[in-house]
N, C-alpha and C positions, 0 to 999 in steps of 0.2 A: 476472642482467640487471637494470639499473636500471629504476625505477618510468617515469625520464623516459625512457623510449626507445619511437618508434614499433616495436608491433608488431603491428596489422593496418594496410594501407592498402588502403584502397578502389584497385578497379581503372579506372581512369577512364572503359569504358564500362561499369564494371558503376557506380560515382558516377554517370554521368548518365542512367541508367534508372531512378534514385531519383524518390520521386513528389514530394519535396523539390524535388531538379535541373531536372527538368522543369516543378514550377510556378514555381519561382525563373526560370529561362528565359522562363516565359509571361510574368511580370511585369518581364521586363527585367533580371534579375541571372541572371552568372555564378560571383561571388565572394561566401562564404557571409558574411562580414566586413561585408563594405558593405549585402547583403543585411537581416542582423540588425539593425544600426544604423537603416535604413529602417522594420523593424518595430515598434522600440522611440519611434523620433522623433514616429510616426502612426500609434498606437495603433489609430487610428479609420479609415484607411485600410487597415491590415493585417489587423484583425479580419473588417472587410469580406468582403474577399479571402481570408481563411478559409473563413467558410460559406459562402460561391459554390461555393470547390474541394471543399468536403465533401458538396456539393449539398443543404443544406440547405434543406426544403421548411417556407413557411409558408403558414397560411391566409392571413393576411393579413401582407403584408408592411411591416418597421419603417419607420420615417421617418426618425429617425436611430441613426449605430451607439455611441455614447457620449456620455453627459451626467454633465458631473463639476461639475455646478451643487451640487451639498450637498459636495463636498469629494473625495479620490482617495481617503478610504477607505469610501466609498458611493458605488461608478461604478454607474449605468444605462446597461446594457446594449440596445441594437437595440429601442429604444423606441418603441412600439405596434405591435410583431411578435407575432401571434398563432400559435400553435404548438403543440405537444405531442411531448414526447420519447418518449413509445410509438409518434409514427407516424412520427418520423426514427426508429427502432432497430427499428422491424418491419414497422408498416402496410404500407409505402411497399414495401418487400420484397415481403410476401405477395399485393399487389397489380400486383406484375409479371410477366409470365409470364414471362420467360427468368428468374427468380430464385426463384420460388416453392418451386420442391420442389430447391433446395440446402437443406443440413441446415445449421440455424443451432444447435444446441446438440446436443454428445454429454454421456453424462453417466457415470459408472463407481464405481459402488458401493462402500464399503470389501471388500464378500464378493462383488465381482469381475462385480454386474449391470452388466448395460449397455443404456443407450436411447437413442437420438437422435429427434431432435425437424427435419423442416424447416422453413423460414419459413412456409408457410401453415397447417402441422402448431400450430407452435408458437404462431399467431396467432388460430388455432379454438380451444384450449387459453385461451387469454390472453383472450379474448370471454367462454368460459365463467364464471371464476371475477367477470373484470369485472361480469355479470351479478347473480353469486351476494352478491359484495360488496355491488353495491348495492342487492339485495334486506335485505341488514341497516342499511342507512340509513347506510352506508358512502359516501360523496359529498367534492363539492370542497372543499378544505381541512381535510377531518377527519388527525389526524396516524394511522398506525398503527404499531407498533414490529413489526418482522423478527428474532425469534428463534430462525433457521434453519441445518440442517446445510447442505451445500452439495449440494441434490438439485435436483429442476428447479424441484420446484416454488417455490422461493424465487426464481429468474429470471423464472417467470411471473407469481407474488405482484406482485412489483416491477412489471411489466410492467403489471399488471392493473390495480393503483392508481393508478398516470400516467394509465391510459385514462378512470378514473372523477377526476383532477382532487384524488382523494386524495394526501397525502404519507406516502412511507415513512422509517422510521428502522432500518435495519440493525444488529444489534449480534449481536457475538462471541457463536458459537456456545457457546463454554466457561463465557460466565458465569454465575455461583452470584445467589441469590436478592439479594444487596444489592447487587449492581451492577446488575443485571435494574430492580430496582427503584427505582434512580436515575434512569434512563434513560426508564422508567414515567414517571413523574412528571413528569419536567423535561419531557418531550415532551406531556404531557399527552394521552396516549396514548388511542385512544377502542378501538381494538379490537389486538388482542396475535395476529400468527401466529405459530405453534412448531408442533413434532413431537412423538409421543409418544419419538421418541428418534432414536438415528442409530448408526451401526457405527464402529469405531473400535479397528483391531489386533485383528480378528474378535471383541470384545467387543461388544454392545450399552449403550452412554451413554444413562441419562435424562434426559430435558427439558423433559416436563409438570411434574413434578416440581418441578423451580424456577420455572416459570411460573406455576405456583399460589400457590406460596410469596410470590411478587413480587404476581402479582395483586390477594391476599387484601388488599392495603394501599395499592392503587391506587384511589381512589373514583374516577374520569372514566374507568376501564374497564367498558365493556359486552358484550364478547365477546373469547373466545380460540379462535381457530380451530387447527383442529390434525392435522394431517396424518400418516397415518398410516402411516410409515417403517418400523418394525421389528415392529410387532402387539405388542408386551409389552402388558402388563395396566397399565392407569392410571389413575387417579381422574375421575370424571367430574360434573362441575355442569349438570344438565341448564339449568337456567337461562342459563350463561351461557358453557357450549361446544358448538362448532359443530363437526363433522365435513366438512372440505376437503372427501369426497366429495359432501357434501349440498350442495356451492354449484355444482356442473359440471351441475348439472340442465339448463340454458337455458342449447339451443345456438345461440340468435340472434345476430346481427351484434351487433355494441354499436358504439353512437355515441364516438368518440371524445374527449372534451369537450375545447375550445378553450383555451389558458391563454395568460398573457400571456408572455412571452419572460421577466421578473423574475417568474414564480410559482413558490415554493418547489415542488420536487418532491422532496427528500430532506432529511434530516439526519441526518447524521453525526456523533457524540458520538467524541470524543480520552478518553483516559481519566485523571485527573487523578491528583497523590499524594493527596489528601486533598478532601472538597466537592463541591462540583456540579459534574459531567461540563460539559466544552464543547460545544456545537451546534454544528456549524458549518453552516450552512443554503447550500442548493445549487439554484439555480434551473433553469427547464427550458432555457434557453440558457446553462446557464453551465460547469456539471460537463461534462454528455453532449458538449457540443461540445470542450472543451480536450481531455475524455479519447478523445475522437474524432480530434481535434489530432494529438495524441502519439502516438497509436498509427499512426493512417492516412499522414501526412504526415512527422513524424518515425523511426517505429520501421520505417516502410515494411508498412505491414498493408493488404493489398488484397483485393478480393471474392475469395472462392477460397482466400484464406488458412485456416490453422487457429491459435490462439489457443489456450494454455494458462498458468495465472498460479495455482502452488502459493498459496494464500490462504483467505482467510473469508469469507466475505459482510461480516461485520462491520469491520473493514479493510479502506481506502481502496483498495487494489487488487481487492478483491470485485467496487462496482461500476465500476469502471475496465475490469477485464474482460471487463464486460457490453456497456455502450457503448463502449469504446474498440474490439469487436470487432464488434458487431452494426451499428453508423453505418458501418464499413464496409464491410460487406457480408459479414464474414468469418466464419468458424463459430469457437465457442467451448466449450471441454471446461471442463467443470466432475467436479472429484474430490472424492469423500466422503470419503476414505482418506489416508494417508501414503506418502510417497516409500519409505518402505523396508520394507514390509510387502506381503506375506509374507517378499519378498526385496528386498533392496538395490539390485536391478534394475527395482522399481515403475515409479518414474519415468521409466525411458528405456524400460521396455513400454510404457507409455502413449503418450512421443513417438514410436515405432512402429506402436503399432496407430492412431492418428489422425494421422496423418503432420503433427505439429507444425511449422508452420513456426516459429512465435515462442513460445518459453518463458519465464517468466518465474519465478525462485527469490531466495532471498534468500544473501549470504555467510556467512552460518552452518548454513544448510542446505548450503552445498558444503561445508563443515568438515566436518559432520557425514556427508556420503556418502563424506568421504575416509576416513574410517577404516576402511572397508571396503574399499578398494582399487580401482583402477580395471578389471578384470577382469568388474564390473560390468555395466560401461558398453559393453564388446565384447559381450556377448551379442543386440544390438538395433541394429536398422540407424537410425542417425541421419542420415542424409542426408538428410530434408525439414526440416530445420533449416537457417533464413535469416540467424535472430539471437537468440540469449539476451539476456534482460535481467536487472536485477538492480536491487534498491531495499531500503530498508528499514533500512539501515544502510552505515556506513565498509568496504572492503575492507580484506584484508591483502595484500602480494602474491601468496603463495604460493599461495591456492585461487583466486587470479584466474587464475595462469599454471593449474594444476592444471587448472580450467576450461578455459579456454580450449584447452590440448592436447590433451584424451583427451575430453573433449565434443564439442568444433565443430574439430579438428582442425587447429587453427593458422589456421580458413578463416574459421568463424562469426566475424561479431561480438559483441563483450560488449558492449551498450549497458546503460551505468551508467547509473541513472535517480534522481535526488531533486528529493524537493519535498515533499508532504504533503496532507494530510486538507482542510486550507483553501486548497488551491493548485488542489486535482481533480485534477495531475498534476505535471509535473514543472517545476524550475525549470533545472534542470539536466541536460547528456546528451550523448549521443556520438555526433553525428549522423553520417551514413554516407555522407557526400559532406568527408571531413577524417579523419588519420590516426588511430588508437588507441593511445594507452597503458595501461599494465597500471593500476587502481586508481581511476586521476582521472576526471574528463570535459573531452572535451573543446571545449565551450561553452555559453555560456546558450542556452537554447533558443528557438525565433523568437516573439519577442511577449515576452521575459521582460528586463526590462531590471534586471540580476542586476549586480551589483558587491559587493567585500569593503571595509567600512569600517574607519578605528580608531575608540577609543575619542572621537575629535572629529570622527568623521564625516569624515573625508577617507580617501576612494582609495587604497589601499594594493597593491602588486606585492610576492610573493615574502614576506607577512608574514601570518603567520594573523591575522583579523578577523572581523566578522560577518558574514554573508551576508546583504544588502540588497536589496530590490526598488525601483524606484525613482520604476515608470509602473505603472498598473492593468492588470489582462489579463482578458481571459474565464474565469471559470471562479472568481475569488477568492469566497472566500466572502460572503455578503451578511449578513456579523456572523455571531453566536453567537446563536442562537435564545432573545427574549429580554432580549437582556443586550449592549444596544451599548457601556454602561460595561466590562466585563470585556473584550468584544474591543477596544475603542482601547487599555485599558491593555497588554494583548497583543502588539499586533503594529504601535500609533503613537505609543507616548510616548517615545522616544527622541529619533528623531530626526523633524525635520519630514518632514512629507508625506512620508516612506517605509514603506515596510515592514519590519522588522527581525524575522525568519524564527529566530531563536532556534538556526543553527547557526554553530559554527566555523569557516569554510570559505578556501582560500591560493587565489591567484590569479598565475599566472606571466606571464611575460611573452610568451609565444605566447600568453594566453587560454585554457589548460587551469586549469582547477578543481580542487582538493580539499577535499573534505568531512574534519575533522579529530574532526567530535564536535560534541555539541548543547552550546548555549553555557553550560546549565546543568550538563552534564558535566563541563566542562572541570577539569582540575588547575590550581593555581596555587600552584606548587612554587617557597615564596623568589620571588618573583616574576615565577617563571620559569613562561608561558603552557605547559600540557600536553595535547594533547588524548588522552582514554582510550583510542581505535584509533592515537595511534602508537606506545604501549606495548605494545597489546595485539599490533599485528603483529610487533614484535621480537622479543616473545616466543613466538610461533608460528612463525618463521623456524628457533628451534631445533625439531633431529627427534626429540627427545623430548616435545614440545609439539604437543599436538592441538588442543587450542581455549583461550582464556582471557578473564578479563573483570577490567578494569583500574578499580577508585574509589581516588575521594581521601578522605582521612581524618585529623580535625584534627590539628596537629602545634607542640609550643609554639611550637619555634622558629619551623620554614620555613613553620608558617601551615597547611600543607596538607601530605599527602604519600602517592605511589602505595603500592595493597596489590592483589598478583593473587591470582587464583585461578586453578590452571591444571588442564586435564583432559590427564592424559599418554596418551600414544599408547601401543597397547594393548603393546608389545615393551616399555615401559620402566616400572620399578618405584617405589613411594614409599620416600623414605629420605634420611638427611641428607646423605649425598654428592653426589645429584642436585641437591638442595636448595643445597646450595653451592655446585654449579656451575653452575646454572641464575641465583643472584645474583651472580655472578664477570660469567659471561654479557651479565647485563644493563647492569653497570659498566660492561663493555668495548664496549657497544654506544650507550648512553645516558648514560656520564660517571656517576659518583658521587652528585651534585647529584641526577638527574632518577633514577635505578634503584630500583624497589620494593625496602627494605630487607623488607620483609616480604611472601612468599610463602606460599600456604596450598593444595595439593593439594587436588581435590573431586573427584566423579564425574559430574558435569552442572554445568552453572551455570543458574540459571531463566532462561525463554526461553518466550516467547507460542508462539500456534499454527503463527503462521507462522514460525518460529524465529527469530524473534529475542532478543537476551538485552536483558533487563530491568535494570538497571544500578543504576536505584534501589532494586529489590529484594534486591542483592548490599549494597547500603551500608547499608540501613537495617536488615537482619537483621545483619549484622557489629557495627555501632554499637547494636545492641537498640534501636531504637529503630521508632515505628507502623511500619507498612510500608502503610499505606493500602489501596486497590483493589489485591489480586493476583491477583482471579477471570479474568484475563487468559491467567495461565499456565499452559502445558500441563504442567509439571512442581512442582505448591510444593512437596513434602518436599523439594526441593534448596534452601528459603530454612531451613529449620531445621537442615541441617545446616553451613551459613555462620552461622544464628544460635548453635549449639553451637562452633562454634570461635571470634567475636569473644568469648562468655563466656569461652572457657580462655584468652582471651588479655588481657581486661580488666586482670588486674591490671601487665600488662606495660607496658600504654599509658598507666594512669593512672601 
């Protein structure tokens, strides 16, 4: 089946029971086209009419909703709106009696605990630690860094800190002491939460361990609070660690402190090749409500829902799926564990025993469940599933259709989702009132005024470009924590007054989207534009071919030129035969010109926690050359042994 062919359509009374349809109706559109173009035109009128439908509650309400008097790459947002995103994402819950005792967080331990938490449950919890925080002098504007497994108490942390006026900085569970301690620093971090560890493939991982190690070099740290997850035995500084249990003493109401609509309440650090990590700083009207947006109004997530988003805390989808579930009213599972641990079946026990309506995984984590077979997936009843999502990286088509058949039954939707860490959510997606195809999306999303440029900045149909923004939206980030110089060179010296988002992305001429590869990935083979996922799906198309990951790599002549690496599926063997035909294969698929002359068999390719594969960790171990920040990755020996085969092959290339 081709990529371009509708295969889900919405059913048109199940389209206008969308919570989309029906506010598009309240504001007078029936046609999602003209709708979007109205979003995009009045920024300041749609915004608006955002947090009305999201019923966002303020103390005191703004005066106006956009002020782009310093330029569109520092929009002011709903200016002299007083607020607090702990009491959109709970207060206002715990505080109603028809909503109080629904359960806003379950939670499931890698060794199979389990605890739910309701809104007034979870909001007596969230008073407590607020308490205890600012019994340590914890207060408005101190930053604190989040270096947590995914248990509750990292949703309450978060929680806790909005209530006190503090900001939080989330970071990946996985990282080792010199990225921990980038992040320290740049954040200027006054107090550090972590665990004494967390479970992981019935193992125990530590993670005081690195917090120490980070600490010891952080002078603006004053305390590391530390929660205690698994009991192993861990070094202890009475001076300057704190036991989580000792801050739940004072069970008093806490006052929830006032902040302005533009006060930082997060940041969120991108991980760089080399240097100081990016901030991207995220205010209390800016993040919670876009990812409030996307989830509630686009993805169709409503009170009663259940929410699940395979992820870290540290990763943009962490807190996405905190407020993009709790501002609606919806419960939210949070998992300590792995999709395929004990069994292959994890993940769809899960969207069973919590009757998941909305899933959210990455297409490499469906690669990777496919090797197990779908057999899986029949042991568990999936029908409270509304709609899969998927972010994080390009599709192939194959684990799209794979998806989509033996998951959601030819019925669910895939809503494809990108955007990124400085977006808060998505720029892109597949709203559920317009057909589906397998891979793409199909439109910008309302308020994103998303177009593909060339290289002169003009509008391009049917030709890969960069993917531009072109109006402000809720939710962009407000700079780089810091360092307004680094973020204009980022994402406005290109082109004037736009956004230039750093992917590849083709735009047809019905308005469906493809994301082709980040624009820094891109091949440019003889001059011929490549993006890494459209190799890489080629080559997973063959059924000897289980996953693969596609770099360029210099080449005298053509400048550039593709090398895979592919993981074969478990029936098929390494050997030169395959080997030949696997590059016969790709000639005949891709021309001459564009086919990886050179192929290289592995067992994994590196790929962060929430699986995605790291691409610059594949190049720069091939080519020996730094490899930067890899504390990211769930698997490094797979970057040494890509670094052991670009050596055997050195002398080939020089």
């Amino acid at each position: 089946m081709s990529k371009h062919e509708n295969v889900w359509m919405p059913d048109p009374t199940q389209a206008e029971s969308t919570r989309l349809f029906q506010w598009m109706k309240k504001l007078g559109f029936t046609d999602y086209d003209s709708f979007h173009q109205k979003s995009v035109e009045d920024p300041d009128w749609f915004w608006k009419e955002v947090v009305n439908e999201l019923g966002v509650e303020w103390y005191t309400p703004f005066k106006k909703t956009l002020d782009l008097s310093a330029g569109p790459a520092f929009p002011k947002w709903f200016d002299g709106g007083i607020m607090n995103v702990a009491h959109l994402a709970l207060d206002r819950w715990a505080g109603n009696p028809f909503k109080k005792n629904a359960v806003a967080l379950y939670w499931e331990g890698d060794d199979g605990v389990r605890l739910s938490y309701t809104y007034q449950e979870l909001h007596d919890e969230v008073n407590r630690i607020a308490n205890g925080l600012n019994s340590l002098g914890i207060t408005q504007g101190d930053n604190v860094l989040l270096y947590m497994p995914m248990i509750p108490e990292t949703v309450i942390a978060m929680l806790a800190l909005s209530k006190t006026g503090a900001v939080f900085s989330p970071a990946f569970s996985g990282y080792k002491e010199e990225a921990l301690l980038s992040r320290l620093k740049a954040s200027k971090a006054k107090a550090l939460i972590t665990a004494d560890g967390f479970f992981r493939r019935g193992k125990s991982i530590r993670m005081k361990d690195e917090a120490d190690l980070a600490a010891d070099h952080c002078p603006s740290l004053e305390h590391i609070i530390v929660v205690e997850r698994t009991g192993i035995e861990i070094d202890w500084n009475p001076y300057r660690d704190v036991q989580w249990s000792s801050l739940r003493k004072n069970g008093n109401a806490f006052k929830t402190e006032p902040m302005h609509a533009d006060d930082p309440f997060m940041i969120i650090y991108t991980s760089g090749t080399t240097g100081k990590p990016k901030g991207a700083v995220h205010s209390h009207a800016g993040f919670p409500i876009k990812a409030a947006f996307d989830a509630g109004i686009c993805m169709d997530v409503r009170a009663g829902d259940t929410v699940f988003w395979y992820t870290d805390m540290g990763w943009m989808m962490g807190p996405f799926l905190v407020y993009g579930g709790l501002i609606n009213g919806a419960s939210v599972v949070l998992f300590e564990g792995t999709p395929d641990y004990p069994a292959p079946s994890r993940l769809w026990e899960l969207v069973e025993r919590y009757k998941v309506t909305h899933l959210g995984i990455s297409p490499t984590l469906v690669r990777s469940l496919m090797r197990h077979g779908k057999e899986w997936l029949r042991q568990h009843d999936k029908t409270s599933l509304k709609l899969i999502a998927s972010t994080g990286e390009p599709w192939n088509p194959d684990p799209w259709h794979w998806l989509f058949k033996h998951a959601g039954q030819k019925k669910v939707p895939i809503f494809n989702y990108s955007g990124g860490t400085e977006i808060s959510g998505g720029i892109l997606g597949n709203v559920l009132i317009k057909p589906i195809q397998p891979v793409t999306f199909n439109a910008a999303l309302p308020g994103m005024d998303a177009d593909v440029w060339n290289e002169r900045g003009e509008s391009v149909t049917n030709e890969v470009g960069e993917l531009v923004i072109k109006t402000p939206w809720v939710g962009m980030t407000n700079s780089f924590y810091q360092d307004d110089k680094r973020y204009l060179s980022t994402y406005w010296n290109r082109f004037k007054d736009t956004w230039v988002h750093g992917d590849w992305a083709l735009k047809d001429e019905k308005g469906y989207f493809t994301i082709t590869g980040r624009s820094d990935d891109v091949l440019n083979v003889a001059g011929k534009r490549l993006g890494p996922a459209e190799v890489e799906s080629v080559l997973v198309d063959h059924e000897a071919v289980s996953e693969a990951g596609v770099i360029g790599v210099p080449h005298a002549i053509k400048g550039e030129e593709p090398v895979a690496f592919v993981i074969l599926s478990p029936l098929y063997e390494e050997g030169d035969v395959l080997l030949e035909e696997l590059q016969l294969y790709m000639e005949r698929k891709l021309g001459k010109a564009l086919a990886p002359k050179r192929m290289h068999f592995v067992k994994d390719l590196p790929k962060t926690r929430n699986a995605k594969v790291m691409r610059r960790a594949i190049k720069s171990a091939y080519l020996n050359h730094s490899s930067g920040d890899l504390s990211a990755l769930e698997n490094p020996d797979t970057v040494e042994e890509i670094r052991k085969i670009g050596a055997s092959h050195l002398n080939e290339r020089e």
